[in-house]
C-alpha positions in Angstrom: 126.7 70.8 34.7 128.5 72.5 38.1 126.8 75.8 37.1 123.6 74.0 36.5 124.3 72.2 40.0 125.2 75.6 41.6 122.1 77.6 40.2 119.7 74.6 41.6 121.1 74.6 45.0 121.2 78.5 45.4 117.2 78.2 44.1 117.2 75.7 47.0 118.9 78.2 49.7 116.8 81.0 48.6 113.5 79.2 48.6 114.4 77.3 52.1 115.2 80.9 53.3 112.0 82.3 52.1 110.2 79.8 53.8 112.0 80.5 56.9 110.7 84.0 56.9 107.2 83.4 56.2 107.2 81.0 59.0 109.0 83.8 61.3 106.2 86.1 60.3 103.4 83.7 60.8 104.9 83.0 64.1 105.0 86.9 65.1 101.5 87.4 63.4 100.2 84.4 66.0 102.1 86.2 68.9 100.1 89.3 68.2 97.0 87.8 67.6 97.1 86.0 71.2 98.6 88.7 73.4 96.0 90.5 75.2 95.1 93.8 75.4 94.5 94.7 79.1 92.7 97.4 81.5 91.6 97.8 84.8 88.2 99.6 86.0 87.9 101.0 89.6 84.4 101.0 90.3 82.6 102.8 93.7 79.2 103.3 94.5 79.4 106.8 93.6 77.7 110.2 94.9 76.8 113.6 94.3 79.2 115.3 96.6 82.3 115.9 94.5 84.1 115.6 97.3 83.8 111.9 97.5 84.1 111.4 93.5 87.2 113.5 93.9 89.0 111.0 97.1 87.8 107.9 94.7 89.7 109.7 91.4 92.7 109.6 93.6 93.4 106.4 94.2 93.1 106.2 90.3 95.9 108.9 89.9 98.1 107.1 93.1 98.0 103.3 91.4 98.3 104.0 87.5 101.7 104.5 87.6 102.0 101.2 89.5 99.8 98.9 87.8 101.3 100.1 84.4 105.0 99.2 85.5 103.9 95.9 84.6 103.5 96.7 80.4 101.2 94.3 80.5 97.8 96.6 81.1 97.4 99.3 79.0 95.0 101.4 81.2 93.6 102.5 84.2 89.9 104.6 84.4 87.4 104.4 87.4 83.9 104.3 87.2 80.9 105.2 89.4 78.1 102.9 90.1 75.2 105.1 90.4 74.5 108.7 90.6 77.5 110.5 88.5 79.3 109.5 84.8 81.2 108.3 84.0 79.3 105.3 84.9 80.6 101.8 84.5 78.8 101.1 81.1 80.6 104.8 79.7 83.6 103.3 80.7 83.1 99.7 79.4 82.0 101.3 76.3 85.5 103.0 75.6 87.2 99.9 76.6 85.5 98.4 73.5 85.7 100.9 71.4 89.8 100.9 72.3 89.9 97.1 71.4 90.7 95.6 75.0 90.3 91.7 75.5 90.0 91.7 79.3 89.1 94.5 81.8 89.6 93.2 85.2 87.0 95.5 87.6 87.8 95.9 91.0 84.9 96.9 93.1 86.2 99.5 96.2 83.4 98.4 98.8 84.1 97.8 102.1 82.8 94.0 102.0 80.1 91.9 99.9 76.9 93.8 99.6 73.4 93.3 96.8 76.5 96.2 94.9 79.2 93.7 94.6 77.5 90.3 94.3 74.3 91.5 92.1 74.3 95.2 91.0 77.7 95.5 89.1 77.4 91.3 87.7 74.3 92.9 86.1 75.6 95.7 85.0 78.2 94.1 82.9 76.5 91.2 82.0 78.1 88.3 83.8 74.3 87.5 85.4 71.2 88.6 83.9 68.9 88.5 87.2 65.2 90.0 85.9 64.8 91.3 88.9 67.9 93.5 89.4 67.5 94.2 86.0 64.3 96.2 86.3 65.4 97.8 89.5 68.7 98.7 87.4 66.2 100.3 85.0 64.2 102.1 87.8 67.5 104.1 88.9 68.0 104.5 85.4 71.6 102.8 86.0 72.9 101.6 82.2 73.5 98.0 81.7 76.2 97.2 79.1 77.8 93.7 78.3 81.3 94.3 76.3 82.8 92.4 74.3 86.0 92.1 76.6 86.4 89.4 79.3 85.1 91.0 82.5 86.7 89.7 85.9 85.7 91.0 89.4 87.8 91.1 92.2 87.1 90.4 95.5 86.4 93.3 98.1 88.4 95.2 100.9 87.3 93.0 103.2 89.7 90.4 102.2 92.5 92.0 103.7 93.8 93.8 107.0 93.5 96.9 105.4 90.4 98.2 107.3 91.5 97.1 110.6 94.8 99.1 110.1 93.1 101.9 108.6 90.2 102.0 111.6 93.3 101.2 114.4 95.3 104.9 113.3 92.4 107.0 112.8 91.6 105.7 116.6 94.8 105.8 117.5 94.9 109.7 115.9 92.2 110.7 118.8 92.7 108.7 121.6 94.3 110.6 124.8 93.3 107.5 127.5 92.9 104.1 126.3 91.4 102.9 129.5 88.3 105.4 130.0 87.6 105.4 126.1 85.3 103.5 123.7 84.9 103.0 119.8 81.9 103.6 118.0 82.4 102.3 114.9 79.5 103.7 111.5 79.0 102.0 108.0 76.9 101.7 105.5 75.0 98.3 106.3 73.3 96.1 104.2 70.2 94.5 104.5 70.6 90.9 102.5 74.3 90.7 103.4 73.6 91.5 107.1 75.3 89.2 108.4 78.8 89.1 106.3 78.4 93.1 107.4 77.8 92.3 111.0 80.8 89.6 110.7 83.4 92.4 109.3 82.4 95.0 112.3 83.4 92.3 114.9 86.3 91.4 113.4 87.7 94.8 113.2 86.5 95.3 117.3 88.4 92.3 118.1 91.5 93.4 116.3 91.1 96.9 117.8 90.8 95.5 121.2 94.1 93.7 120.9 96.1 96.5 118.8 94.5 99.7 121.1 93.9 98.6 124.3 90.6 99.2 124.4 87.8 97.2 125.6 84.2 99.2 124.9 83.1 98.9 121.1 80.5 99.3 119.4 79.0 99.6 116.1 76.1 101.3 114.2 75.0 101.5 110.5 73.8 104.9 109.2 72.3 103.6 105.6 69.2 102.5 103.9 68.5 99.5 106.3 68.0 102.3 109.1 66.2 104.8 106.7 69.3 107.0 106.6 68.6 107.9 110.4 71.0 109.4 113.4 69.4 107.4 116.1 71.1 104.1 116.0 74.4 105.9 116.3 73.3 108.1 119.1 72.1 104.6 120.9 75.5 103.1 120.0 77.5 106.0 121.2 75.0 106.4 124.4 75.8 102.5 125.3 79.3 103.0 125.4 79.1 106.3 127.4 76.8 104.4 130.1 80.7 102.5 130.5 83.1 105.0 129.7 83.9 108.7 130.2 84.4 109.4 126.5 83.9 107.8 123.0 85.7 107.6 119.8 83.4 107.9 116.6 84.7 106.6 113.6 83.4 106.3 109.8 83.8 102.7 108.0 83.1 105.0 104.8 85.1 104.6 101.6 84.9 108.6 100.7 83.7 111.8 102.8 80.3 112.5 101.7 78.9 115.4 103.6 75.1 113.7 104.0 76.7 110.5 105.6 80.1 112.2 107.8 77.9 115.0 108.5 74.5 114.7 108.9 74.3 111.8 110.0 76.9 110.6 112.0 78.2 113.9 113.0 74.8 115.5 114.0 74.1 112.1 116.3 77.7 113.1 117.9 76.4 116.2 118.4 73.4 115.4 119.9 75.2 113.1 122.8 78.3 115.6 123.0 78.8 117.3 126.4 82.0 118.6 126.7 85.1 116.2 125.6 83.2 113.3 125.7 83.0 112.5 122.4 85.6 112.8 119.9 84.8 112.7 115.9 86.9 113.9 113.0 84.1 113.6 109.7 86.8 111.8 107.7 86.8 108.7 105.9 88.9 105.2 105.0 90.9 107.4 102.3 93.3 108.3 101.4 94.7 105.4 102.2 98.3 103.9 100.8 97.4 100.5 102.1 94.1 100.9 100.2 96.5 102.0 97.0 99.0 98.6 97.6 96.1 96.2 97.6 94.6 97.8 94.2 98.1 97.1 92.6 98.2 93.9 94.5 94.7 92.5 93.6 95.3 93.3 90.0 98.6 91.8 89.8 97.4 88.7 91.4 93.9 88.6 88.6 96.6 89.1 85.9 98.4 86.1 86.2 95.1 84.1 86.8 93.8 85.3 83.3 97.3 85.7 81.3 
């Protein structure tokens, strides 16, 4: 009867104990199945001068090692809008084909533009404007909606990082604070006027207080002036009419030698006499500010979505 006892309750242990188990591995089976798989895409407007695709690739290499200390995203890639692969749908693409649940995408534009708020949403298929659409077929620009979870960060614009990054490349040039003015050249953009118009202010007020200096001004060299010198020899010709020199400086993400060179650097050249005005044809990177807000950014959109 004891061993008849003892052989019921060790059937007892052993089945309570194999129950335990497959509970244990149904708990680490639903641990897996809801633990996301992870990346970040860098995404720029792009260009055919490798020079700027190489300053862009960059900040990729500089923040990897950063954003990965964090073993919760897998990968880092960058991808460029328009012009060069790989493009943001060859990038998406791979992302799907490595099984990721969430890409978060953060856009390095200078502040909101039709790239940010309408280009790239179409692009991965967060909006689905027929309009943008068909123009996104006209540059023959790939639209591609993966099956991960897309999130897009906010811009530069959102931080202090350009008016740091404008204050020491002015600071780099000036010799005489109180006989000098700041041009400053961007991009532009033609619906988002405004927000573009707002950003250029905001960064001449800051530079006023941080530099000391009074006379600035700013000009766009982009498609909403037909990609022409003459608004930045007007902007550079103003300041001159108050002060003996001027400091010219690019509000571009990447050296691209159309925009740093024939553009802003020929209008330079066309008002230059003497020492009066002082240009280096560089750009916002590198950047380690620019670096710390990517890690930043996509720390902060990873808790959001975790």
């Amino acid at each position: 009867m004891k061993k008849i006892l003892f052989n019921l309750l060790m059937s007892l242990f052993f089945i309570a104990q194999l129950s335990a188990c497959s509970e244990s591995d149904k708990a680490a089976i639903n641990t897996d199945e809801v633990k996301k798989k992870t990346a970040v895409l860098l995404v720029n407007h792009g260009s055919e001068s490798a020079k700027w695709r190489e300053m862009l690739l960059n900040v990729e290499h500089s923040v990897t090692g950063k954003i990965l200390e964090s073993k919760e995203i897998s990968e880092v890639r960058t991808a460029f809008m328009e012009y060069t692969e790989p493009s943001i749908a060859t990038q998406l693409k791979a992302y799907d084909e490595a099984g990721y649940d969430e890409v978060i995408l953060i856009p390095l534009f200078l502040t909101v533009s039709s790239h940010s708020l309408s280009d790239i949403p179409n692009i991965v298929g967060i909006q689905s404007d027929p309009k943008v659409m068909d123009q996104l077929a006209k540059e023959k620009i790939e639209v591609y909606r993966p099956k991960a979870r897309v999130t897009i960060t906010p811009t530069m614009d959102f931080t202090t990082l350009l008016k740091k990054n404008v204050l020491r490349r002015v600071e780099a040039l000036s010799q005489d604070g109180k006989s000098e003015g700041v041009v400053m050249v961007a991009y532009g953009d033609h619906e988002y006027n405004q927000q573009w118009e707002e950003m250029m202010e905001e960064i001449g007020r800051y530079l006023k207080v941080k530099s000391g200096i009074d006379t600035i001004a700013y000009s766009w060299c982009g498609h909403l002036v037909h990609y022409s010198a003459e608004p930045t020899v007007k902007a550079i010709e103003q300041v001159l009419e108050m002060e003996d020199s001027v400091i010219v400086v690019p509000l571009l993400v990447a050296y691209d030698p159309y925009f740093q060179d024939k553009i802003i650097g020929k209008a330079a050249e066309m008002v230059k006499t003497g020492d009066n005005v002082k240009y280096i044809p560089d750009a916002i990177l590198p950047d380690q500010n620019l670096n710390d807000w990517v890690v930043e950014i996509t720390n902060e959109v990873l808790k959001r979505i975790s």
